[in-house]
C-alpha positions as CSV (number, residue, x, y, z in Angstrom):
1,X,-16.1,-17.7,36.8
2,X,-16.9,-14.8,34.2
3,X,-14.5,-14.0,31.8
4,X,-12.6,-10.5,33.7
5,X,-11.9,-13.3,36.5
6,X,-10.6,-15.4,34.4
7,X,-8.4,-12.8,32.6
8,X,-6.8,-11.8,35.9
9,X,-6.5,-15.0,37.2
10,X,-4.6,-15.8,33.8
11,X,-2.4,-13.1,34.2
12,X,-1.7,-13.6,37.9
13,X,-0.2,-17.3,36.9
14,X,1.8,-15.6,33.7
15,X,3.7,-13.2,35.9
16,X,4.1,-15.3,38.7
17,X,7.0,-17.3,36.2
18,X,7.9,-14.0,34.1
19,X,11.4,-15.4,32.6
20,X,9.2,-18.8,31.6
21,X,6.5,-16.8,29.9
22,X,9.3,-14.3,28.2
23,X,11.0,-17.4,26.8
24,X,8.1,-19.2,25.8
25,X,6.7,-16.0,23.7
26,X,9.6,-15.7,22.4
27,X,8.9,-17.9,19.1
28,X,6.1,-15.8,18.5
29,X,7.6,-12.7,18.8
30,X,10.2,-14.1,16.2
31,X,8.0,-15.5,14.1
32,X,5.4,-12.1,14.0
33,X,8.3,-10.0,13.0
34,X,9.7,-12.5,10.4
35,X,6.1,-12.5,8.6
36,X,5.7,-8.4,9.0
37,X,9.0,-7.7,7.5
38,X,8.6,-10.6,5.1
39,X,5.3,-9.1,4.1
40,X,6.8,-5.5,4.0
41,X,9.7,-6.4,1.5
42,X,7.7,-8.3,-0.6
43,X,5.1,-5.6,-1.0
44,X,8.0,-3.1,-1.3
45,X,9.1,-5.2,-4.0
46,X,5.7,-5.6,-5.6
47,X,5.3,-1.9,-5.7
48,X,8.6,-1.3,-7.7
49,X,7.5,-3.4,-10.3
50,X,4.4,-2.1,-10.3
51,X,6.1,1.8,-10.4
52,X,7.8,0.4,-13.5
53,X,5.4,-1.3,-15.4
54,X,4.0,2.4,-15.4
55,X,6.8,3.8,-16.1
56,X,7.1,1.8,-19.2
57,X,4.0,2.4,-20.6
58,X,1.0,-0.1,-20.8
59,X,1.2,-2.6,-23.5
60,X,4.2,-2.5,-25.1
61,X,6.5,-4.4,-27.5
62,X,10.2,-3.4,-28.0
63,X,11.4,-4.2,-31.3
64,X,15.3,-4.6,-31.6
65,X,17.4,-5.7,-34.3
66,X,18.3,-9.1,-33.4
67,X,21.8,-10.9,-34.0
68,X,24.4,-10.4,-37.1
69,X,26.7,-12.8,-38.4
70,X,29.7,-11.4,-40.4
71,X,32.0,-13.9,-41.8
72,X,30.5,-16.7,-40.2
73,X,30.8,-14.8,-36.9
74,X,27.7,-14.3,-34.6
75,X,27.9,-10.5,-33.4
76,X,25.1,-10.0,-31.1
77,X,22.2,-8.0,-30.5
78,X,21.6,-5.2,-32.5
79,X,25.0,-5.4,-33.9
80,X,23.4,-3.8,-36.6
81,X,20.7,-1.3,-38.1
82,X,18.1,-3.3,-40.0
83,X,15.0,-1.8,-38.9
84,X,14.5,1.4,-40.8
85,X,11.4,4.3,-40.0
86,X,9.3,2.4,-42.9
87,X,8.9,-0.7,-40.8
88,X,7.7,1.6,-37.9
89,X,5.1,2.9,-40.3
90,X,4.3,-0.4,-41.7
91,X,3.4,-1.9,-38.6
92,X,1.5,1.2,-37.4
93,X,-0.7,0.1,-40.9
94,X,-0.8,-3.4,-41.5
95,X,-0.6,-4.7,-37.8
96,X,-4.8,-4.1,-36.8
97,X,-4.0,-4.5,-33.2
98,X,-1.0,-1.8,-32.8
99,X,-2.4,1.6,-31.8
100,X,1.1,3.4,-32.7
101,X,4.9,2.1,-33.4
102,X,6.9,4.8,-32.6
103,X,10.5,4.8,-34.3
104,X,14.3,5.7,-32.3
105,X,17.9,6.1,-32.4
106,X,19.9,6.6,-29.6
107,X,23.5,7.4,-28.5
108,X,24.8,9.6,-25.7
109,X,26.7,12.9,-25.7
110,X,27.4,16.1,-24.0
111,X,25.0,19.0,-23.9
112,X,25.7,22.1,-22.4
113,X,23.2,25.2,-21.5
114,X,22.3,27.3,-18.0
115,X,25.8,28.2,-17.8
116,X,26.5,24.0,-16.8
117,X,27.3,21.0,-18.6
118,X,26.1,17.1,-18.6
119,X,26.8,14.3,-20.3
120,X,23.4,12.3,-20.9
121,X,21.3,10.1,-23.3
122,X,19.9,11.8,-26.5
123,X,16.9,9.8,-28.1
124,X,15.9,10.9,-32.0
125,X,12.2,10.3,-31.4
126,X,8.6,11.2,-33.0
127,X,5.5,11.9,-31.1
128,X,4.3,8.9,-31.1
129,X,7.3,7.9,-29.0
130,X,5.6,9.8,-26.2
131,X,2.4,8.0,-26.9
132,X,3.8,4.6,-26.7
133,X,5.5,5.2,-23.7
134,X,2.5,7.0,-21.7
135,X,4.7,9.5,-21.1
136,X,2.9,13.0,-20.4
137,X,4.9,16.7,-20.7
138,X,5.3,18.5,-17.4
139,X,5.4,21.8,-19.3
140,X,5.8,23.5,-22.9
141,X,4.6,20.9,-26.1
142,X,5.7,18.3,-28.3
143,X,7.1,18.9,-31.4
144,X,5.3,20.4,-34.6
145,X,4.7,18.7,-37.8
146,X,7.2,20.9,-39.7
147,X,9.7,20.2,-36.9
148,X,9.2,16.5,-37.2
149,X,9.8,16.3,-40.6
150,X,11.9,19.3,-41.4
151,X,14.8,18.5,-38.7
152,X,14.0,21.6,-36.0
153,X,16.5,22.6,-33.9
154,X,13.8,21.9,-30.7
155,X,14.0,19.6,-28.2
156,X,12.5,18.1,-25.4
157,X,14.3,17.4,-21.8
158,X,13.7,15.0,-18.4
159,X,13.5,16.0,-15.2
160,X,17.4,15.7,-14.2
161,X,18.9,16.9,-17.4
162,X,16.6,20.4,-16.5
163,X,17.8,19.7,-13.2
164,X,21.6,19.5,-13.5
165,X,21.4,22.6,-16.2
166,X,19.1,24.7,-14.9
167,X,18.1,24.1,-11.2
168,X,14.8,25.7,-9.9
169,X,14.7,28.0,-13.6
170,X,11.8,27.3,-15.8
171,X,14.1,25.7,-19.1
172,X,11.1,26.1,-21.4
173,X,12.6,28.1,-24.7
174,X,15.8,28.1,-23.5
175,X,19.3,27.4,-25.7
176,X,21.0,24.3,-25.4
177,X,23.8,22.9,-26.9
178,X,23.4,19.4,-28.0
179,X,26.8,18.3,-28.7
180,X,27.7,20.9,-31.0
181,X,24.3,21.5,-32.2
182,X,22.3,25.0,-30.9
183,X,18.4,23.5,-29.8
184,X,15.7,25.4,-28.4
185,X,13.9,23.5,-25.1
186,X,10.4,23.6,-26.2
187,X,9.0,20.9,-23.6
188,X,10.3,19.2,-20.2
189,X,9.5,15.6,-20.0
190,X,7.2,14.3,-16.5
191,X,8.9,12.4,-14.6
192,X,9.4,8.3,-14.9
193,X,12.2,7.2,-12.5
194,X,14.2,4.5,-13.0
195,X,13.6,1.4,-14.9
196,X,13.9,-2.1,-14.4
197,X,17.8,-2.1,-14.9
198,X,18.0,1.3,-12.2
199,X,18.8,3.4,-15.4
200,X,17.7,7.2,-14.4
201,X,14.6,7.6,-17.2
202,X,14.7,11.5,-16.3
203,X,18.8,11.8,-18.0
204,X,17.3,12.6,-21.2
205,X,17.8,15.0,-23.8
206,X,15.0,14.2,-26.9
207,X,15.2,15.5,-30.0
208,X,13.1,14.8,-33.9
209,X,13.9,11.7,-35.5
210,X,14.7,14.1,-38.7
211,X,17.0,16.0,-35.7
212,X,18.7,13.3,-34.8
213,X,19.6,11.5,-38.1
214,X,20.7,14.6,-40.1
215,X,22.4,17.0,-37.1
216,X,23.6,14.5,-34.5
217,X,24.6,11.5,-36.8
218,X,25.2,13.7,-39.4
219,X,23.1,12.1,-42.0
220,X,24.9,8.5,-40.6
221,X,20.8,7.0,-40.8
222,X,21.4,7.0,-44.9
223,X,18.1,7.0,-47.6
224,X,16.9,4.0,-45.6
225,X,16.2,6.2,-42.2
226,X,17.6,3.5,-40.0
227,X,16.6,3.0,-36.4
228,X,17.7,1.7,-33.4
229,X,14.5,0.4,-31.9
230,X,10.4,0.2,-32.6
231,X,8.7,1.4,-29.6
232,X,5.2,-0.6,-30.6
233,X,2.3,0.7,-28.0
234,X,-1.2,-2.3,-28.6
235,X,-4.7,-1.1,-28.3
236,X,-6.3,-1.7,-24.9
237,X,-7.9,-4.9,-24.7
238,X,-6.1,-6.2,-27.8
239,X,-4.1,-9.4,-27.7
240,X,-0.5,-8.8,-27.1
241,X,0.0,-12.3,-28.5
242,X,-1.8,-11.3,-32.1
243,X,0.0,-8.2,-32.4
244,X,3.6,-10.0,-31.5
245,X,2.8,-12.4,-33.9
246,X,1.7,-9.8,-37.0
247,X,5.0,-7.9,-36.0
248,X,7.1,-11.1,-36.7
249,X,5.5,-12.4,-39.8
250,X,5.4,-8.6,-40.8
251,X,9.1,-7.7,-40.5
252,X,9.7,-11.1,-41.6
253,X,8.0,-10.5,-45.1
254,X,9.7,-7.3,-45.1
255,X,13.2,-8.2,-44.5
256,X,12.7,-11.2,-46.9
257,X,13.6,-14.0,-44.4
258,X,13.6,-17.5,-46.0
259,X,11.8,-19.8,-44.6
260,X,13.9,-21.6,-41.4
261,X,16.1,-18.8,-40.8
262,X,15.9,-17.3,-37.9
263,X,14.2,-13.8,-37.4
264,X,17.1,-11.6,-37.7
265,X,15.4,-8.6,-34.9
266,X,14.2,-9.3,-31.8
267,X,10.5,-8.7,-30.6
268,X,10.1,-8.2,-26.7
269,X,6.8,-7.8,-25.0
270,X,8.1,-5.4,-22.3
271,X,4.9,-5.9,-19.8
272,X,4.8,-9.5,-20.1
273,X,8.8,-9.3,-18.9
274,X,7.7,-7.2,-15.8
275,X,4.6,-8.9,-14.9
276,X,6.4,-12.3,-14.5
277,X,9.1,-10.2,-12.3
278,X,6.0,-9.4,-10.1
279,X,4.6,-12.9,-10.3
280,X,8.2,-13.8,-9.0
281,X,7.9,-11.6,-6.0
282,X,5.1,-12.6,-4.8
283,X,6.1,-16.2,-5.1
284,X,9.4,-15.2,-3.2
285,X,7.4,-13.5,-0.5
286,X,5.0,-16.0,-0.2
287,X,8.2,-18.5,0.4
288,X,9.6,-16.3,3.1
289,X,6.0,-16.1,4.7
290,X,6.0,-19.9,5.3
291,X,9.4,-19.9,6.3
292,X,8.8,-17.1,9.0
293,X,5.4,-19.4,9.7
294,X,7.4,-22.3,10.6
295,X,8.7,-19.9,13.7
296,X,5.2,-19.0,15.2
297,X,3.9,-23.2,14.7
298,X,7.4,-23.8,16.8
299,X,6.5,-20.8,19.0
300,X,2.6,-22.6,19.2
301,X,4.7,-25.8,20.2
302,X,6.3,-24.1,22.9
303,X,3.5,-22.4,24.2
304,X,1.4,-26.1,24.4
305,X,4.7,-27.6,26.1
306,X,4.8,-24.7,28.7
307,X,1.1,-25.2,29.1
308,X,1.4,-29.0,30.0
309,X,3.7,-28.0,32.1
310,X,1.5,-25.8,34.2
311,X,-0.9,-27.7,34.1
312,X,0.8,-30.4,35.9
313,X,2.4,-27.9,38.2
314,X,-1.0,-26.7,39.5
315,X,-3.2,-29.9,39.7
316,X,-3.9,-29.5,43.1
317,X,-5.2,-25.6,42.7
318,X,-7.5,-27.3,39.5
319,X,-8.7,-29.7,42.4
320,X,-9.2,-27.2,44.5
321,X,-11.3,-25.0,42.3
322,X,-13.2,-27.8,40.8
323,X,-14.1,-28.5,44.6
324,X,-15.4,-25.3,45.2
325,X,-17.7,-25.6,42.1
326,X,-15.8,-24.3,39.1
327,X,-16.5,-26.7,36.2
328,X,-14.7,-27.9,33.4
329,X,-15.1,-25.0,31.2
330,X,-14.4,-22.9,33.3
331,X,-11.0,-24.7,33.9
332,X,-11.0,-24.8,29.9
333,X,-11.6,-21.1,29.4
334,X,-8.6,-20.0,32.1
335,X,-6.5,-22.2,30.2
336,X,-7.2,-21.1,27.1
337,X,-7.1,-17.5,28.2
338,X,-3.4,-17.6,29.2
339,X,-2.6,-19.6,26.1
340,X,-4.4,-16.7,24.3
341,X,-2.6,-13.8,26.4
342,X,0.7,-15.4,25.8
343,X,0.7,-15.2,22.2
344,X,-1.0,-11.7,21.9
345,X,1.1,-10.5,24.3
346,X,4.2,-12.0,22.1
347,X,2.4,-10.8,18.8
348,X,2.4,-7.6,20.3
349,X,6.2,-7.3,20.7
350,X,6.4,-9.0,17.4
351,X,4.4,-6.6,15.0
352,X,6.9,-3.9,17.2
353,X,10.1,-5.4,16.7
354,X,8.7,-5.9,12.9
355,X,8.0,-2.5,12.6
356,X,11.4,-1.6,13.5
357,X,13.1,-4.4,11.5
358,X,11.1,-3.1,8.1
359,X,11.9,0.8,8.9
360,X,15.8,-1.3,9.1
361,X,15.5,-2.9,6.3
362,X,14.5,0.3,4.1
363,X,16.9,2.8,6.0
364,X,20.3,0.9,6.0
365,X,19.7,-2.0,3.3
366,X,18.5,0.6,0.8
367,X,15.1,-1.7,-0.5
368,X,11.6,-0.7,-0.8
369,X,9.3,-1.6,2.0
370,X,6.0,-1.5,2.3
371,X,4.5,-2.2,6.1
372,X,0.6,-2.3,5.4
373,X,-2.4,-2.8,8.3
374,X,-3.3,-6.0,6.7
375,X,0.1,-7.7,7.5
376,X,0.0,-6.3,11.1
377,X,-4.0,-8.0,11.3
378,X,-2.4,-10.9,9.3
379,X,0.5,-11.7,12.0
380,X,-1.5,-10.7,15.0
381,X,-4.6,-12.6,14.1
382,X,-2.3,-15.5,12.8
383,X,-0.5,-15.5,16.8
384,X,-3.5,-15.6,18.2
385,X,-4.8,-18.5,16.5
386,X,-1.7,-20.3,17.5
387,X,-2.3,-19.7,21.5
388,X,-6.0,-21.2,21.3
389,X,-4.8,-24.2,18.5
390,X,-1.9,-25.2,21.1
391,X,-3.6,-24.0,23.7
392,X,-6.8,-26.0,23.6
393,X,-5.7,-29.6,24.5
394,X,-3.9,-28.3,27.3
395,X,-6.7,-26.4,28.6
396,X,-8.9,-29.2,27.8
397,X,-6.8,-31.9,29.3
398,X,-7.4,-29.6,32.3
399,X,-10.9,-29.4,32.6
400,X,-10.9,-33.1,32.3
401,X,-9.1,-33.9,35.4
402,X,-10.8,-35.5,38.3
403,X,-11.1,-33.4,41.5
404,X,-10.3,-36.2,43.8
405,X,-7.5,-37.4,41.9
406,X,-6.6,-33.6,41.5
407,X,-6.4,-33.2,45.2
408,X,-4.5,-36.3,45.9
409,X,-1.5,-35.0,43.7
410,X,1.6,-34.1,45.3
């Protein structure tokens, strides 16, 4: 028997029980989609991560004023300004494995230009800010020595606050009002998107650090030019570990912490936080790929019990062939050919119904998918492995059958 025969014959004894072969794909066709839209969400997922790792910049450390205790009274985190534009600079100097450590202050506030208002984030920054963050100018420049230093009414703008002000209109040199200060637009920021905790990166008015302390806090930074946080960007291939490690001992030394106490700033290494959120993911999709596995191994077990089945049902046509000269592998390979056409048939529908389960999932549940040709191969291959590992003793049990006790069976 050559293998077309075989394949028709096969198909001939599927359809003649339809509602039996239906129900007996119908673990793979569960367990295909599980593992497609399993796969999808945890790629989806990946890919986030991935979108704000560089968003964030590459290499980074956050430093953040850490706790402070008043009257025996633990406060928080940054509770309070200790870290002051001098310890940016110092670590920029004395640290060998930091490329730049870019000073900030922040607060919030209302700016108003374009003939529209919005109430936003404003961020005293230096260049280096810019640098440490990876974060490139869609048009105009960054600000000029003398601006930096001499408190220039300039600023730079994201993508929404130019948005919300001045729709399709090119902002560059245009007058804003940042709270009650008048600020010339001199660059608009590229855009980033949304970070980790789904803040909107792109609401941002940016102004000099100079700017920001002596117009918009109104000198509030005092002689020591304190900030708010130390954006610290580590030369490629540098240890992250080293550098964290200078930083503390660094800061330490500065701030003159005795010996025991406990670092009174915080020092975060912001890639290391996102790369075990990715590491996390995939662990989580990994978990729901075995779990949606478990349904395909019960749909294989369903397909070998259906098999037995049949081939009980039809040992008198196995005698019957065997007598007319078929052998056992050809009993073996018509076997394993229906066992084979069951679960491609049922990956088929599978990888379908997963298709429309991912577009679901991303349409109505709001969460990033990510449907890739390997997880289709994956899940299809993965089925049809399962129709010739169940299939086989089946099939073989078959072609193993006597032709005179095959005949003789009622």
């Amino acid at each position: 028997m050559n293998t077309l025969a075989a394949v028709r014959s096969a198909w001939r004894a599927l359809t003649a029980n339809a509602l039996r072969s239906v129900l007996t794909m119908l673990g793979i066709i569960i367990g295909v989609a599980a593992v497609i839209t399993m796969i999808a969400i945890g790629a989806g997922a990946t890919e986030r991560v991935q979108a704000q790792m560089r968003a964030l910049g590459s290499n980074i450390i956050l430093v953040t004023p850490g706790s402070v205790t008043s009257s025996g009274v633990r406060l928080g985190a940054q509770a309070g300004q200790i870290l002051t534009e001098e310890d940016a600079q110092a670590i920029a100097l004395e640290v060998p494995e930091v490329q730049v450590a870019a000073p900030s202050n922040r607060t919030s506030g209302q700016v108003v230009g374009g003939g529209s208002n919005w109430a936003t984030s404003i961020f005293g920054i230096t260049n280096d800010y810019l640098v440490a963050r990876d974060w490139e100018l869609a048009s105009g420049r960054g600000f000029e020595p003398m601006e930096a230093q001499g408190s220039g009414k300039v600023a730079l703008i994201g993508q929404t606050v130019a948005r919300e002000l001045f729709g399709d209109a090119d902002p560059v040199d245009q007058m804003i009002r940042v709270r009650t200060v008048p600020v010339t637009i001199v660059g608009v920021l590229a855009r980033k998107g949304q970070n980790s905790f789904g803040q909107d990166q792109d609401d941002v008015v940016m102004l000099p650090l100079s700017t920001f302390r002596n117009r918009i806090q109104g000198g509030g930074g005092g002689r020591l030019k304190r900030v708010w946080s130390i954006n610290v960007k580590v030369h490629e291939g540098q240890s992250m570990a080293a550098a964290e490690q200078g930083i503390k001992e660094l800061l330490r030394q500065r701030l003159r912490v005795q010996p025991g106490m406990d670092d009174p700033f915080t020092v975060r290494n912001l890639t290391e936080v996102l790369q075990a959120q990715e590491a996390s993911s995939r662990i989580m999709t990994l978990l729901l790929m075995a779990v949606a596995g478990v349904s395909l191994i019960v749909g294989g077990i369903g397909i070998m019990n259906i098999m037995l089945v049949s081939v009980t049902e039809r040992t008198r046509e196995i005698g019957l062939r065997m007598a007319v000269g078929a052998r056992g592998r050809d009993i073996l390979a018509q076997f394993l050919i229906e066992a084979v056409t069951l679960s491609l048939i049922g990956g088929a529908i599978g990888v379908a119904l997963g298709a429309v389960a991912t577009w679901a999932t991303g349409q109505f549940a709001g969460w990033q998918v990510s449907m890739t040709l390997d997880s289709v191969v994956l899940a299809a291959g993965f089925s049809a492995f399962v129709g010739v590992f169940f299939g086989f003793y089946p099939a073989r049990r078959a072609s193993q059958l006597l032709p005179i006790e095959a005949l003789r069976h009622e």
